[in-house]
C-alpha positions in Angstrom: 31.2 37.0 98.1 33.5 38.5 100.4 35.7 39.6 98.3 33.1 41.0 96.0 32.0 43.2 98.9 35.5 44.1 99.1 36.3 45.2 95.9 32.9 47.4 96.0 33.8 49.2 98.6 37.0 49.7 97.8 35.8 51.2 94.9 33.3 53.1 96.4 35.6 55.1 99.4 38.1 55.5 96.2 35.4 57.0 93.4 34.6 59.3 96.7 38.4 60.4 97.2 38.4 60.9 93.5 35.7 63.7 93.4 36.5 65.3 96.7 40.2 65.7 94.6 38.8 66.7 91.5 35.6 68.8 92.7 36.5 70.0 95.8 39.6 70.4 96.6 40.5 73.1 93.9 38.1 75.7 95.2 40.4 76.0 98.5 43.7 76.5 98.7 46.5 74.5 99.6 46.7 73.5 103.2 47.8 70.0 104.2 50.6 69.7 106.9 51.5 66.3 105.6 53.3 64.4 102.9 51.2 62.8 101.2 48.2 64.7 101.3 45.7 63.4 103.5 43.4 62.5 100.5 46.2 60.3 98.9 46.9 58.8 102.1 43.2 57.7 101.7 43.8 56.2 98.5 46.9 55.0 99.4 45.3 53.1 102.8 42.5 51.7 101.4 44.5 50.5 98.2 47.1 48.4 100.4 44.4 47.8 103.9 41.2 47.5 102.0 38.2 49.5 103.1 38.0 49.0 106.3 41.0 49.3 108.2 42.1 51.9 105.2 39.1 53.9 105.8 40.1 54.3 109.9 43.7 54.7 109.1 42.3 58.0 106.8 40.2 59.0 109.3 42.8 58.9 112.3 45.3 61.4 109.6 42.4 63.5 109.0 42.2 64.1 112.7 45.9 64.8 113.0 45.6 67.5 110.5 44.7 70.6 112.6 47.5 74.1 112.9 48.9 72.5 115.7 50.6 69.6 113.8 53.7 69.3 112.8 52.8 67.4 110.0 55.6 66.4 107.7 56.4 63.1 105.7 53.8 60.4 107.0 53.5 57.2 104.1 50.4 54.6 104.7 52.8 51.5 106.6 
């Protein structure tokens, strides 16, 4: 069951990333100070941590991204 859970929410966060990426994201321009950007980080996190810990570990870049970053090449670890 847990794993079940898992796997939907998972899927959920990642169907979410999707359409931000594919809705969204076009209508502005470019702007992430990182490498990847901070929506394929997402994916990236919660592909490899699951939802949970991959949903904070997006959340925590997402704060980080603001004009007084220096951004630069950050992979999910």
């Amino acid at each position: 069951m847990k794993n079940f859970l898992q796997k939907c929410g998972t899927y959920f966060f990642l169907f979410l990333i999707r359409a931000y990426q594919l809705l969204i994201s076009p209508l502005f321009p470019p702007a992430c100070r990182f490498t990847p950007t901070c929506s394929q980080y997402a994916i990236d996190a919660i592909r490899l941590h699951g939802p949970g810990r991959g949903f904070f570990m997006a959340l925590w870049r997402i704060l980080r991204c603001h004009p007084f970053s220096d951004g630069g090449y950050d992979p999910v670890k």
